[in-house]
FIBAPA-172056 format. One record per residue (C-alpha): residue number from 1; x, y, z; residue in three letters. Coordinates in Angstrom, 1 decimal. Layout:
NUM X Y Z Ala
...
//
This chain:
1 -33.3 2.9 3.6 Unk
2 -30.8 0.6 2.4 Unk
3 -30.1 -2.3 4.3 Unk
4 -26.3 -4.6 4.9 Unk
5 -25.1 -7.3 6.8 Unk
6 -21.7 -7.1 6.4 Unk
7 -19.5 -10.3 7.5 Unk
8 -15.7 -11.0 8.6 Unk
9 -13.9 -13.6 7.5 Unk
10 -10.2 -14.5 7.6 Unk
11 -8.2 -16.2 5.0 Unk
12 -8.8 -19.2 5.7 Unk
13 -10.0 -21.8 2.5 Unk
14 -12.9 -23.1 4.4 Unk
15 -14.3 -20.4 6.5 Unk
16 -15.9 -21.5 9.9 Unk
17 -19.5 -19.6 10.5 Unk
18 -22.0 -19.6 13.1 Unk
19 -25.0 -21.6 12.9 Unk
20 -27.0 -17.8 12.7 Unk
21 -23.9 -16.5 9.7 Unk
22 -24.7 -19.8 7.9 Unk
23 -28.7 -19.4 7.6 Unk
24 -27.8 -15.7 6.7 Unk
25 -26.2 -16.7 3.8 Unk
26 -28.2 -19.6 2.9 Unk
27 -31.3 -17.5 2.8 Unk
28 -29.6 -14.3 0.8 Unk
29 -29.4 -12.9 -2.6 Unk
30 -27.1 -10.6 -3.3 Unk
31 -23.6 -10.7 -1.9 Unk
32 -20.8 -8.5 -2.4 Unk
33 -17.1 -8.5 -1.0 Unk
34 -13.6 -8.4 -2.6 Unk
35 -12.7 -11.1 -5.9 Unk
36 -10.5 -12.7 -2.9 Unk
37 -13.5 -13.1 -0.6 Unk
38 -15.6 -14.6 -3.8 Unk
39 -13.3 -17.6 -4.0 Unk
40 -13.5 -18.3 -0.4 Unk
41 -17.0 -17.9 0.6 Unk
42 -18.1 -19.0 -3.2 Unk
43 -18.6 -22.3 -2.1 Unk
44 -21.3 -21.5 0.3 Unk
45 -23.3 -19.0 -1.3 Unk
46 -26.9 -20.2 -3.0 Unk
47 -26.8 -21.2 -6.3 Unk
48 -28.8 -17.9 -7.9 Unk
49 -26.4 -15.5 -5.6 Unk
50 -25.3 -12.1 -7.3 Unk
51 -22.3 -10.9 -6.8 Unk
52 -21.0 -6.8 -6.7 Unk
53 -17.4 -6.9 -6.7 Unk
54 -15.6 -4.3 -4.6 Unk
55 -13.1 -2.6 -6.6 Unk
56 -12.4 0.9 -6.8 Unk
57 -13.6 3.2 -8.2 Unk
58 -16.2 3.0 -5.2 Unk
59 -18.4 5.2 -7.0 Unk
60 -19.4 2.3 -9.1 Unk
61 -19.8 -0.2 -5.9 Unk
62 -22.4 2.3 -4.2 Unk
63 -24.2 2.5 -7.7 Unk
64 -24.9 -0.9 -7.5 Unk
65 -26.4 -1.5 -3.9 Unk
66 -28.7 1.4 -5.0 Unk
67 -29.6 -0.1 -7.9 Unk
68 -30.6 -2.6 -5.6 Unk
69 -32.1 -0.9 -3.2 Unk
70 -34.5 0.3 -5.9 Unk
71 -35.8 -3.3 -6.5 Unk
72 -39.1 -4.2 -5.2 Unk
73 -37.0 -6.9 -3.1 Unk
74 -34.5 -4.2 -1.9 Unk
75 -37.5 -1.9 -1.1 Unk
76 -38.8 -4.6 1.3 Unk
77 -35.4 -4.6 2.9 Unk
78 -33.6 -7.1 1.7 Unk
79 -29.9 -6.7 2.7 Unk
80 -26.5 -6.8 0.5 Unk
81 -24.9 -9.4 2.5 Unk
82 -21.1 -7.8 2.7 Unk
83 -17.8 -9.9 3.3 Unk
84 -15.1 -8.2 4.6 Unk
85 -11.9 -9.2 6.2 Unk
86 -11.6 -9.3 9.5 Unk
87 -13.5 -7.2 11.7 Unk
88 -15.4 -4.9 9.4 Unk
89 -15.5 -1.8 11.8 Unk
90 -11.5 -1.8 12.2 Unk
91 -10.7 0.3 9.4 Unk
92 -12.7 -1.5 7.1 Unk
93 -15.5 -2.1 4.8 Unk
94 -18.8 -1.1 7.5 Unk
95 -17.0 2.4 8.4 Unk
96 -17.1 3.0 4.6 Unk
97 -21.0 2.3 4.3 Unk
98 -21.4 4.3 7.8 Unk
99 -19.8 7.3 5.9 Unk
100 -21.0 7.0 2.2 Unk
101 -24.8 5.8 3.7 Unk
102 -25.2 7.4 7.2 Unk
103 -28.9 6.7 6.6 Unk
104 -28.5 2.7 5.7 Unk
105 -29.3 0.0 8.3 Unk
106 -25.6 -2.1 9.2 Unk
107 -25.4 -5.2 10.7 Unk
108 -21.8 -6.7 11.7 Unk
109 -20.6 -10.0 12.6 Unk
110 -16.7 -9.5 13.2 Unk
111 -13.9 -12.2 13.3 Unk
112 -10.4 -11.4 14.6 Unk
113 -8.9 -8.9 12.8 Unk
114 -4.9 -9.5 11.2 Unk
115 -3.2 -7.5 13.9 Unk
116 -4.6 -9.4 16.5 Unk
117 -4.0 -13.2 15.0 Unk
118 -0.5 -11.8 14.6 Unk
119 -0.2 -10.7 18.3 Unk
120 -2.1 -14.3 19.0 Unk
121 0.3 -15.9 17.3 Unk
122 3.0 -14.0 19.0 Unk
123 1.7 -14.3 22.6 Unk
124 2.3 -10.6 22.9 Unk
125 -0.6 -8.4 24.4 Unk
126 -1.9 -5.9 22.2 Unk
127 -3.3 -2.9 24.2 Unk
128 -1.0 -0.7 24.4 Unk
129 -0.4 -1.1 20.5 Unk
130 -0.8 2.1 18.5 Unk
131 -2.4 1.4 15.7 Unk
132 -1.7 2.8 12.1 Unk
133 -3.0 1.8 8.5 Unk
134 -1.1 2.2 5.3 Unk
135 -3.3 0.2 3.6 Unk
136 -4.4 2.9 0.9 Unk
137 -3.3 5.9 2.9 Unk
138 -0.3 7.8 2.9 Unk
139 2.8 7.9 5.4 Unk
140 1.6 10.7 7.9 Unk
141 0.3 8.9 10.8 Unk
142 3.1 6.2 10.4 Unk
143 5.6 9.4 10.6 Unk
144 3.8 10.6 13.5 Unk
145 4.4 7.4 15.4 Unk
146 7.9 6.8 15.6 Unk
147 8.0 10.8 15.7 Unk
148 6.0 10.2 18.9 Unk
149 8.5 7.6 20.5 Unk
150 4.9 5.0 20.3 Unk
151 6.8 1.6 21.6 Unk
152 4.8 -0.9 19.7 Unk
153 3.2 -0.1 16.6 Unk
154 0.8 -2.2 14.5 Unk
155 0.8 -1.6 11.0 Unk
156 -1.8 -2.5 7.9 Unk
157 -0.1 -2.7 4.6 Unk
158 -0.4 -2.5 1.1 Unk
159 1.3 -3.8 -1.9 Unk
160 3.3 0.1 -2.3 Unk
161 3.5 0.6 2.0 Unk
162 5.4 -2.9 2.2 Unk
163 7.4 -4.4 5.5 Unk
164 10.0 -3.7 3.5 Unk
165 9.0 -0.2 1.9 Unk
166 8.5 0.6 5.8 Unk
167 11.7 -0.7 7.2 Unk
168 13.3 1.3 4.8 Unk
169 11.8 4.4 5.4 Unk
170 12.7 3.5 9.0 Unk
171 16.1 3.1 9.1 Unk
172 16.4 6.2 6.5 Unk
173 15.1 8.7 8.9 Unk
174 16.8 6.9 12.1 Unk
175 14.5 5.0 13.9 Unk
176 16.8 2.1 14.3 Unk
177 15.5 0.4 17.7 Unk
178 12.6 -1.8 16.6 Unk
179 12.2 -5.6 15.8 Unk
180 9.8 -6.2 13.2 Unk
181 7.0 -8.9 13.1 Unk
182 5.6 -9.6 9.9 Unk
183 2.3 -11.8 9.5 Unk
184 1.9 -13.1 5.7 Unk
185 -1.5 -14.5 4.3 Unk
186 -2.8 -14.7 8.3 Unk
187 -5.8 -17.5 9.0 Unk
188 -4.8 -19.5 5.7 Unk
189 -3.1 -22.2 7.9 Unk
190 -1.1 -23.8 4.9 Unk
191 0.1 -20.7 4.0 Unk
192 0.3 -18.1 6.4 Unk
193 3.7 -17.5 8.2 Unk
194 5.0 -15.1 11.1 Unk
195 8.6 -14.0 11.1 Unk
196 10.7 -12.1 13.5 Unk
197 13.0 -9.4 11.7 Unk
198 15.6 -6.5 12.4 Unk
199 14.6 -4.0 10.0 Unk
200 17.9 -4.1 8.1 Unk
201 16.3 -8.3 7.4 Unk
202 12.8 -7.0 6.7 Unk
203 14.5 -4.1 4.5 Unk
204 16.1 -7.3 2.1 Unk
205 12.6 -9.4 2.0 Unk
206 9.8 -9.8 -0.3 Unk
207 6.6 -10.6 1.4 Unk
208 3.6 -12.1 0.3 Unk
209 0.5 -10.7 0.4 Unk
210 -2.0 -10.0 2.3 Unk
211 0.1 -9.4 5.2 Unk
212 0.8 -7.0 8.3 Unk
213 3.0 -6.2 10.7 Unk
214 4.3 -5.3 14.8 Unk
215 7.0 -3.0 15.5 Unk
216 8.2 -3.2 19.0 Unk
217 10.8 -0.9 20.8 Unk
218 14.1 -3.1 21.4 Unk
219 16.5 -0.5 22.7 Unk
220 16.6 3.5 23.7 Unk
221 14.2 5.7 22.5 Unk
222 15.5 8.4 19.2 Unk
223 16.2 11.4 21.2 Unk
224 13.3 13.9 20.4 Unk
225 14.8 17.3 21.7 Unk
226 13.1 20.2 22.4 Unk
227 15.1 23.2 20.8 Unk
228 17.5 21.6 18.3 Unk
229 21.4 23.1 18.5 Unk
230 22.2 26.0 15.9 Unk
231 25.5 23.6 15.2 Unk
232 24.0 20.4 14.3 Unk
233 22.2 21.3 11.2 Unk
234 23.7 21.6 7.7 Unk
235 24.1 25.1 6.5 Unk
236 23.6 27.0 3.3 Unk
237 27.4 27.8 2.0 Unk
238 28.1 27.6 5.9 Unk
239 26.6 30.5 6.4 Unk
240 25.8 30.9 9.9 Unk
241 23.4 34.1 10.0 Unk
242 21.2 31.9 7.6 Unk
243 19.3 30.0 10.4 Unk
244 16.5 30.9 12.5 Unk
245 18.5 31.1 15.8 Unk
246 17.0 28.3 18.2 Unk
247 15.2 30.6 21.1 Unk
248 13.6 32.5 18.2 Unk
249 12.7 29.5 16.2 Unk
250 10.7 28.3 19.6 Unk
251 9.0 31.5 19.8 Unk
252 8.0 31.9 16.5 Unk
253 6.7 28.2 17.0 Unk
254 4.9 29.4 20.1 Unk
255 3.6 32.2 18.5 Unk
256 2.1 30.4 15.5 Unk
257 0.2 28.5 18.1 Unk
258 0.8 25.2 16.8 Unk
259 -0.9 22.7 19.1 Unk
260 -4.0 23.8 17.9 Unk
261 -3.2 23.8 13.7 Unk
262 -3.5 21.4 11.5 Unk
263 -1.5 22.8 8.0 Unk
264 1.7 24.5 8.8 Unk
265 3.3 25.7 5.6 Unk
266 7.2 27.4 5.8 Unk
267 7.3 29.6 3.0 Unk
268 11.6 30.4 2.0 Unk
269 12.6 27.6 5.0 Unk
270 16.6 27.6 3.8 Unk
271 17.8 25.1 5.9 Unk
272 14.8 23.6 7.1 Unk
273 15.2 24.6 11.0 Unk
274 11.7 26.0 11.6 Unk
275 9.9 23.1 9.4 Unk
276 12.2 20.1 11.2 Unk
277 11.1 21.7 14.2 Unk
278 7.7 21.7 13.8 Unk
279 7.5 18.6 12.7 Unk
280 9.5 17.3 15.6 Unk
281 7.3 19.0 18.5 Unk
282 3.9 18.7 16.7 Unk
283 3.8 16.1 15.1 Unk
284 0.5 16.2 14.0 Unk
285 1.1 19.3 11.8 Unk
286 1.1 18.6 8.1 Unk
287 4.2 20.7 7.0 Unk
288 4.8 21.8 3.4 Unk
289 7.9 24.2 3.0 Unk
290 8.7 26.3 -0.3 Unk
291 12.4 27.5 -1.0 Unk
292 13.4 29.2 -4.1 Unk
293 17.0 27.9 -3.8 Unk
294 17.2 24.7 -5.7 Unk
295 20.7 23.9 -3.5 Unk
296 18.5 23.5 -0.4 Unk
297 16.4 21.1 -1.3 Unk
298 19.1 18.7 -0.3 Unk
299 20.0 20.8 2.4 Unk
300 16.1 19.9 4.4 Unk
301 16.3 16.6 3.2 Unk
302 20.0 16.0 5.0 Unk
303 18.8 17.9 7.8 Unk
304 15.6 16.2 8.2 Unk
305 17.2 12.8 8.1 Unk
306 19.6 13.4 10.7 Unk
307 16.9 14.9 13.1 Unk
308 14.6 12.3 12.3 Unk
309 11.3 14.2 10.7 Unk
310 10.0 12.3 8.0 Unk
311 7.1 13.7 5.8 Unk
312 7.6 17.3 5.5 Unk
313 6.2 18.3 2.2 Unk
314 9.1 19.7 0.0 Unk
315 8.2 22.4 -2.9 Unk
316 11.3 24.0 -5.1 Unk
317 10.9 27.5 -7.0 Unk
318 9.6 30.7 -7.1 Unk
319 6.7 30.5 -4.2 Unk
320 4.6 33.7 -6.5 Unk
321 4.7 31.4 -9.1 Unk
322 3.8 27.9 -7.8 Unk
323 0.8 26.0 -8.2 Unk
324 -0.9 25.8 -5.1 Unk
325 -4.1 23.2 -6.4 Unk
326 -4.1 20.5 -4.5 Unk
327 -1.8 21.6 -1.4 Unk
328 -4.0 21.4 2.0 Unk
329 -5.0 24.5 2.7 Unk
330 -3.0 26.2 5.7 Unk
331 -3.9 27.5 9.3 Unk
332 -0.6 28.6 10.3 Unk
333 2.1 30.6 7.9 Unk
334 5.8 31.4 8.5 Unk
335 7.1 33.4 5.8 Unk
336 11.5 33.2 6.4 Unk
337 12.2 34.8 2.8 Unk
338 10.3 37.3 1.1 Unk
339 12.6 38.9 -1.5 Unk
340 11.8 42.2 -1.0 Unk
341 8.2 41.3 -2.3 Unk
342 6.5 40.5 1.0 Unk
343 3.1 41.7 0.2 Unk
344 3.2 39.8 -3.2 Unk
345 3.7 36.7 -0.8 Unk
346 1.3 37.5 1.7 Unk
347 -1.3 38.2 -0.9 Unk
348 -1.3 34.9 -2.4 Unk
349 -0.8 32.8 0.8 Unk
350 -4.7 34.6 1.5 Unk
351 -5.9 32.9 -1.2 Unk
352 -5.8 29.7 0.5 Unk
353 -5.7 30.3 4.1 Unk
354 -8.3 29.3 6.3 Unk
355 -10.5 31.4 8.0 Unk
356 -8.9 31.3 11.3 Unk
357 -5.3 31.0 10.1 Unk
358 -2.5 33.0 11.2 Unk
359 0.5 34.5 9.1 Unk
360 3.9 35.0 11.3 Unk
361 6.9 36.7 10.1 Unk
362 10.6 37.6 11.6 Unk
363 11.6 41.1 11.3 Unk
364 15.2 42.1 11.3 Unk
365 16.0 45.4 12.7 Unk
366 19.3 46.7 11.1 Unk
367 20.8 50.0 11.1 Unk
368 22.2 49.0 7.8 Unk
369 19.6 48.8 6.1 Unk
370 17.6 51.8 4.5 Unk
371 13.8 50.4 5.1 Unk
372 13.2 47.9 7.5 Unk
373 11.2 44.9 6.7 Unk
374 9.0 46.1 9.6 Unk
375 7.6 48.4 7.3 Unk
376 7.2 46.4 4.5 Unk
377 5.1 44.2 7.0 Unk
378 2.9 47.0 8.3 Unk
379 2.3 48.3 4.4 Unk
380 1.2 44.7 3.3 Unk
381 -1.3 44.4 6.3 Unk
382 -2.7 47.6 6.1 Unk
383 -2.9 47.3 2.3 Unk
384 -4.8 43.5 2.7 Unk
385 -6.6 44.7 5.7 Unk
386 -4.9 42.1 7.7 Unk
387 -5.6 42.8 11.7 Unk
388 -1.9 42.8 13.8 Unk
389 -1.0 41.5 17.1 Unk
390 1.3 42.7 19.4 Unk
391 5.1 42.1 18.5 Unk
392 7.0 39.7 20.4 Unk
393 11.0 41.6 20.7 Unk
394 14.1 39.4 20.9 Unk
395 17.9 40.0 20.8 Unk
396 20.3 37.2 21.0 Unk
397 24.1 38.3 22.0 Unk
398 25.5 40.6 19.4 Unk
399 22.7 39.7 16.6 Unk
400 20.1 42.4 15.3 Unk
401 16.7 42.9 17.3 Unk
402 14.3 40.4 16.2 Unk
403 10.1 41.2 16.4 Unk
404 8.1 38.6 15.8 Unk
405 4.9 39.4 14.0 Unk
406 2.0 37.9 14.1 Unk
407 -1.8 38.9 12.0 Unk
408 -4.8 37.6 11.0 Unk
409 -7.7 38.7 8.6 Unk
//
C-alpha cells in the first residue's frame, strides 16, 4: 500500500504550519507538489529532501511514487509528503490519488481554499455559491450554470478559461446581469489583489495568475422559457415550414426522455430549434448537432446566441461521412434530415449508441408525396432489428399529420 500526506498551503512566501505540519515535514523524505509550491515550502524542507515535481503527463508523477513505494523505506510506509494548494480535497490534488490509487493510505491537512479567501475578503457568505472549475476542464458545467439562472457562481481558472475569456463568453451568449470578483495571486499579501468588475471591465483586463473569481446576480434573471416562439428564431432562406413547430419540438423532447440522458445528438438540426431547446431545458445534456448545409452553421450559432445556449457541439457535412472518433457516445437521437437515406443514418448512429439509447424521428404524412417516410422508418427498423414504440400523432392548424417515432434495439 502506498502511503501520502498531502498538505495545503496558500501563496503566501512564508507559509504558516502547525506545530504537528512542521515535525511532518521536518522528519520526511520525499516531497512532491507543483515547481510553485517548491519555491515556497523549499525553505523548510530537510536538507536530503527529494523532490517529484507534478507536471503533466501524470502518468510520469504516479511512476514515480511507485518507484518509491518499491523502496525498502516505502515498503515500511514511508509517505510522499504532497503540497497542494488550498484544500486538497476541493478539486484538487488528494481526489486525484483517491482515483488513480483507491488502495493508497491519504492523509490531509487543508487550508482555505481560493474561493473562500476571496469571499473572506469580500465579507460575502459563500453557501449558497455554486461552484464550477475551469481550471483544466472544458466550458460545460460553466454553461450549465448561467443556463440554470445559479445567482452566485464561483469559478476556478486557468490561463486559457481566463476572467476575461469568461466575461466574454458571457456577455456573447447574453448573460449580462452579473458583477464580477476577481481574486489574483490570493494569500501572497504583497501581491494579491481583489477587484470588483462589470463584465464588459473584466472583458478589457489582463489578470495575473493564479487567480479566481465570484459572479453574483446584479439584476433580473435571462428569461429561460419553456417552448421558445416559432418567430424568434432565424430561418433558413425564411422558410417557415423548415422548423420543428414548437408543441412538436416539446414532444419530441418529451419523448426522447431527456431528464434521464446524458448525450443528446441532433442529426440534420437546420435551424437549431430542437438542439437550443434541449440545451435550454436540460441543461445537463451534452448536445452535438450535424447539418449538411454549410449556410446553417451560422444560422445555430445566431440562434443559439440570442436564446442563450452556449456549448452545443456544432459538426458541418455529410453526417454518413463524418468521423465520429472521439464524439461522446449518445443515449438519445433525433434524426430531423435524412435525405431519403434514413436507414444509412440510422445504421451508423448504432454504431455508437449506448445500450439503452433511444432513436426519435418526425414523420410527415403528406398526400403529396408517393412513399411516406413512415415507411422508410418501419423498413430501416425491421431491417436493423430495431424494437418500436407506439407513435405519438400531432396536427398543428393546417400543417401535415405529424407521428413521432420512437425505437430502441
Amino acid at each position: 500500500m502506498q502511503h501520502f500526506i498531502v498538505i495545503g498551503i496558500t501563496d503566501h512566501p512564508e507559509p504558516y504550519f502547525t506545530p504537528e505540519v512542521l515535525q511532518i515535514i521536518s522528519s520526511g523524505r520525499v516531497f512532491s507538489g507543483g515547481r510553485r509550491h517548491h519555491a515556497i515550502v523549499g525553505p523548510l524542507l530537510p536538507s536530503a529532501a527529494r523532490w517529484i515535481d507534478i507536471a503533466v503527463p501524470l502518468d510520469a508523477v504516479f511512476e514515480a511514487y511507485a518507484a518509491h513505494a518499491a523502496t525498502q523505506e516505502g515498503r515500511q510506509g514511508e509517505p510522499v509528503i504532497v503540497f497542494a494548494s488550498g484544500d486538497p480535497l476541493f478539486f484538487g490534488f488528494a481526489n486525484t490519488i483517491r482515483r488513480r490509487l483507491p488502495e493508497a493510505h491519504v492523509v490531509v491537512y487543508p487550508t482555505f481554499n481560493s474561493l473562500q479567501m476571496l469571499a473572506h475578503r469580500l465579507l460575502m457568505p459563500y453557501h449558497d455559491m455554486r461552484i464550477v472549475s475551469l481550471t483544466g476542464r472544458p466550458w460545460p458545467e460553466f454553461d450549465r450554470a448561467l443556463i440554470e439562472g445559479a445567482p452566485k457562481i464561483g469559478v476556478l481558472t486557468d490561463r486559457d478559461h481566463t476572467p476575461a475569456a469568461i466575461a466574454r463568453r458571457m456577455l456573447d451568449y447574453g448573460y449580462t446581469s452579473y458583477n464580477m470578483f476577481v481574486g489574483e495571486q490570493l494569500g501572497n499579501a504583497a501581491q494579491e489583489r481583489v477587484t470588483t468588475l462589470t463584465l464588459g471591465e473584466a472583458a478589457r483586463r489582463h489578470f495575473a495568475m493564479p487567480n479566481c473569481l465570484m459572479l453574483v446576480q446584479a439584476g433580473a434573471l435571462r428569461p429561460r422559457p419553456f417552448g421558445i416562439p416559432d418567430s424568434q428564431f432565424a430561418l433558413l432562406d425564411g422558410r417557415e415550414k423548415m422548423i420543428t413547430k414548437m408543441p412538436i419540438r416539446l414532444l419530441t423532447l418529451q419523448v426522447l426522455q431527456l431528464p434521464r440522458r446524458h448525450v443528446f445528438w441532433d442529426i440534420g438540426f437546420c435551424t437549431g430549434s430542437v438542439s437550443i431547446e434541449a440545451r435550454l431545458q436540460f441543461p445537463h445534456l451534452q448536445v452535438c448537432s450535424f447539418e449538411v448545409r454549410p449556410e446553417c452553421e451560422a444560422i445555430i450559432r445566431e440562434n443559439a446566441r440570442h436564446f442563450g445556449a452556449p456549448g452545443i457541439d456544432v459538426h458541418i457535412g455529410d453526417f454518413l461521412l463524418a468521423d465520429l472518433t472521439g464524439l461522446p457516445h449518445p443515449d438519445a437521437v433525433f434524426i430531423g434530415g435524412h435525405g431519403g437515406r434514413l436507414k444509412e443514418i440510422m445504421e451508423k448512429v448504432l454504431t455508437v449508441l449506448s445500450a439503452d439509447g433511444v432513436i426519435v424521428f418526425n414523420s410527415v404524412t403528406s398526400p403529396k408525396v408517393a412513399v411516406h417516410s413512415r415507411l422508410l422508418w418501419d423498413d430501416a427498423c425491421q431491417a436493423l432489428g430495431l424494437r418500436q414504440d407506439p407513435a405519438e400523432d400531432i396536427q398543428l392548424d393546417n400543417y401535415n399529420p405529424i407521428e413521432i417515432l420512437r425505437c430502441k434495439r
